[in-house]
Structure formats: structure tokens, C-alpha cells
C-alpha positions as CSV (number, residue, x, y, z in Angstrom):
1,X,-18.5,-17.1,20.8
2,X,-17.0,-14.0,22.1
3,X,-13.5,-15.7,22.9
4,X,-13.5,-17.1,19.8
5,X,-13.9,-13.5,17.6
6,X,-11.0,-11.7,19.5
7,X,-8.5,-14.3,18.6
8,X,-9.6,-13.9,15.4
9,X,-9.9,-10.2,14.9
10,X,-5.8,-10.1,16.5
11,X,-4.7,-12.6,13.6
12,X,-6.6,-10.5,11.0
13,X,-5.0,-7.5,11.9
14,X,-1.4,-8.3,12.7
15,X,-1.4,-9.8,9.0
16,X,-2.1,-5.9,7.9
17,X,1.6,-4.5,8.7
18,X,4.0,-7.4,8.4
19,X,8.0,-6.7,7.8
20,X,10.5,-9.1,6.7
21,X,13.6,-9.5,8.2
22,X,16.6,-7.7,6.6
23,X,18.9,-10.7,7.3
24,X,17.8,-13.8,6.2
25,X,16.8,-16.3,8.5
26,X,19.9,-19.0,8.6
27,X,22.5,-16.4,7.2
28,X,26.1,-16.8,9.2
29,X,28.3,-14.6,6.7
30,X,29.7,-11.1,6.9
31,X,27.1,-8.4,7.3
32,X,26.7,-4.8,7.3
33,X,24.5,-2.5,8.7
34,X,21.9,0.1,7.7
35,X,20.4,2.7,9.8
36,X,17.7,6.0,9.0
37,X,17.8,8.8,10.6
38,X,15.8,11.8,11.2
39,X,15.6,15.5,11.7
40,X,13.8,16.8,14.7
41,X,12.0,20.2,12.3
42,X,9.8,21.2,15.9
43,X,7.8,19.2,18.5
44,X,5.4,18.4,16.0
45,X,7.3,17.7,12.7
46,X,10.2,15.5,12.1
47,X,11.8,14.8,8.6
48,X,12.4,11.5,8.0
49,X,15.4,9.3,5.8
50,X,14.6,5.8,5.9
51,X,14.5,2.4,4.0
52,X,11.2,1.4,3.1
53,X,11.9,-1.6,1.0
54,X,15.1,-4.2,0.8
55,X,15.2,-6.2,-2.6
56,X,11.4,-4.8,-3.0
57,X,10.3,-6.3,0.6
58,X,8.9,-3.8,2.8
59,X,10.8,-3.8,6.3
60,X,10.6,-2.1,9.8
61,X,11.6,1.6,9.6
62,X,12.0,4.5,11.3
63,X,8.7,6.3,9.8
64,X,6.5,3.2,10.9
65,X,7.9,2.1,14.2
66,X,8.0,6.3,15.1
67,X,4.2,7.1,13.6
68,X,2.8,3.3,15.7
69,X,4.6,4.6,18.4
70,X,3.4,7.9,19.0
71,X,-0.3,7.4,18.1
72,X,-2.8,9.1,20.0
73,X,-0.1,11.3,21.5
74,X,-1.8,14.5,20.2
75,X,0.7,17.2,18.8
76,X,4.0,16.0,19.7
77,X,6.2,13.0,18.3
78,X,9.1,11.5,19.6
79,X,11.0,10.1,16.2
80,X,12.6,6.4,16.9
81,X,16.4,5.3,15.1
82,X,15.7,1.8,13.7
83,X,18.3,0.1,11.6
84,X,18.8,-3.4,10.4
85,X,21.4,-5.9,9.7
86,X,22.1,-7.0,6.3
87,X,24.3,-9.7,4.3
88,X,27.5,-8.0,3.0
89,X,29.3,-8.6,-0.2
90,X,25.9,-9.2,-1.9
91,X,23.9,-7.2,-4.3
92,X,21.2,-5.3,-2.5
93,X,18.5,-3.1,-4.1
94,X,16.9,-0.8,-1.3
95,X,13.8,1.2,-1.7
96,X,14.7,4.7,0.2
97,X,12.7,7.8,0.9
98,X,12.6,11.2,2.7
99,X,9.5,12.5,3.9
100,X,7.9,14.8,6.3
101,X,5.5,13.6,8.7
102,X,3.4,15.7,11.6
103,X,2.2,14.3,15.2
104,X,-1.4,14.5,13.7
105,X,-2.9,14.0,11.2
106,X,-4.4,17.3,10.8
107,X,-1.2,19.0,10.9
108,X,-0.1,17.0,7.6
109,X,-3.3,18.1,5.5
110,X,-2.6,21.9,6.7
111,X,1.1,22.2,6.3
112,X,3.3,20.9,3.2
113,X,4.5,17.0,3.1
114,X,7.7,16.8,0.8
115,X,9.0,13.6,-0.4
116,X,11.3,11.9,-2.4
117,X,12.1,8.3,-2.8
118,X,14.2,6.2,-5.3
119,X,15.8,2.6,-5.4
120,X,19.6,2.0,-5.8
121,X,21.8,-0.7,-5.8
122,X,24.7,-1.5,-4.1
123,X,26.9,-4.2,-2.9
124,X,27.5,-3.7,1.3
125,X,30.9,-4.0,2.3
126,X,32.0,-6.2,5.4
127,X,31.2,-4.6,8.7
128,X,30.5,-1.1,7.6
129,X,27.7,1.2,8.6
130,X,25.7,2.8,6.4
131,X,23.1,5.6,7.0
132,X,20.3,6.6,4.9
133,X,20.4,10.4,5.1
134,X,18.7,13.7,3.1
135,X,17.3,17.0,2.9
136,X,13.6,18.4,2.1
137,X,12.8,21.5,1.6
138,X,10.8,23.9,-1.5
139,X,13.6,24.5,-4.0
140,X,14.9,20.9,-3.8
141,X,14.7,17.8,-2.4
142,X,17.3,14.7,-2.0
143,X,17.5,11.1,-0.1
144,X,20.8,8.9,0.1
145,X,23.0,6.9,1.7
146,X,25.9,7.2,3.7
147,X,29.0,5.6,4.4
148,X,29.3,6.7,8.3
149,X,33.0,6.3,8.7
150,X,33.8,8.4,5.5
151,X,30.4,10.7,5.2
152,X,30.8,9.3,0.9
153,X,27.8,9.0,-1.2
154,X,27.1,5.2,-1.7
155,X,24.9,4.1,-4.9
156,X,23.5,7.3,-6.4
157,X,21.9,10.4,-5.2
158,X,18.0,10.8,-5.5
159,X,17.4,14.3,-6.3
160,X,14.1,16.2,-7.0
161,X,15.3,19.6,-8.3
162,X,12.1,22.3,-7.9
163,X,9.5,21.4,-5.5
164,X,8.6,17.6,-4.1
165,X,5.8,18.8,-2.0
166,X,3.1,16.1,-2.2
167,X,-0.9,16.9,-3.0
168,X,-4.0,17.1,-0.8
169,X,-4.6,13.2,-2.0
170,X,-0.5,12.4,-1.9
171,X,-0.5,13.0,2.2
């Protein structure tokens, strides 16, 4: 009975934090790529500028793969780069957002979490890398992306003028 439950309890739970590919399975045309990034605030803080959701699927990002991957670790967090591969000279809508996050838990319900997060739309070119990039702070707070050859705005600028620092119940 035993063997039976685990494999059960495994199947459950990896059906909790599923991403979809950002290139479609069978796709063989010109693609782009699209990359978040992070800033390193201390040991124990890192703000992160990622894409949480392509054409309104959620996908593997920075934020997740960093927080799965230092769980448990106590007060310090290594942030992880993640990027994905995407179809070029096609519409895209992606889902982006910049947000603080702490090693610990307790860190983020004692310190201020600031976010913002907004969807654009843009059409990738050929073989160019984009990077989804921003700043958080009290006064304002901003998330977009990047073209990484030119350092140009692509799609719009999400901007939070005043402060984005999320509530107790936000976190």
C-alpha cells in the first residue's frame, strides 16, 4: 500500500507548479530570446525583473527557479538567470514584473516588498535578445524590457509613480 501512495503523492504534487514551454513544441522558424535579470540588494535580498507569463501562460522564471532553489538555505540566496526561447516575427503578450524577495520568509514580513507588474505587447525580431529589466524603490517603481544590443525600451514602460510597496497580506 505504501508503494502505491508515494507514487501518488509525487504526481499530485508536480501537477502544483507546472510551466509551459516558451517555444512551442514543433516550432522550426526564427526565434528570439528573452532573459530576466536581477539585482543582488545584500546576501539576503535580491530584486528581481522577470517574465511571469507568455500570451497569459505562466512559464519558468528567474523568481521561481531562484526561490525552489534556495529553500531551506536560511538567510542567504543565490539568484539564478533563466531565459527562454521564443518565436520571432509573431505577436507576443508577456506578463512582466519586478519584485523584491528575501532568503526567508521572515525577512519579507519585516522588511518592505515592492512590486510592479504589467503586460505588453510586442512583436520579437529575428535573433535578438531581449532582457526584462527595472528599478524598485519608495518614490517609484518601474519594470521593462530591453533590447540588449541597443539598451532601447521595447513595448511600453510599467511605471508606478509614489510607492509600490506591497501589504502585510500582499507579501
Amino acid at each position: 500500500m505504501k508503494k502505491l501512495i508515494l507514487p501518488f503523492v509525487i504526481a499530485l504534487l508536480s501537477g502544483c507548479a507546472s510551466f509551459n514551454q516558451a517555444d512551442p513544441v514543433g516550432y522550426t522558424g526564427p526565434t528570439a530570446d528573452v532573459e530576466d535579470s536581477f539585482r543582488t540588494v545584500s546576501n539576503s535580498e535580491v530584486e528581481f525583473f522577470y517574465v511571469d507569463k507568455l500570451n497569459g501562460k505562466s512559464i519558468r522564471n528567474a523568481r521561481s527557479a531562484s526561490l525552489s532553489a534556495n529553500a531551506g538555505r536560511g538567510m542567504s540566496m543565490t539568484p539564478l538567470s533563466v531565459g527562454r526561447t521564443v518565436p520571432a516575427s509573431t505577436p507576443i503578450s508577456l506578463l512582466i514584473v519586478a519584485r523584491t524577495e528575501y532568503a526567508a520568509p521572515i525577512l519579507a514580513l519585516t522588511n518592505a516588498v515592492y512590486q510592479v507588474k504589467g503586460t505588453i505587447d510586442f512583436t520579437p525580431e529575428p535573433n535578438k535578445h531581449y532582457v526584462v529589466k527595472g528599478a524598485l524603490g519608495a518614490q517609484s517603481s518601474s519594470v521593462w524590457l530591453e533590447d540588449a544590443q541597443t539598451l532601447q525600451i521595447v513595448g511600453k514602460k510599467i511605471l508606478i509613480e509614489g510607492s509600490a510597496k506591497l501589504g502585510f497580506f500582499e507579501k
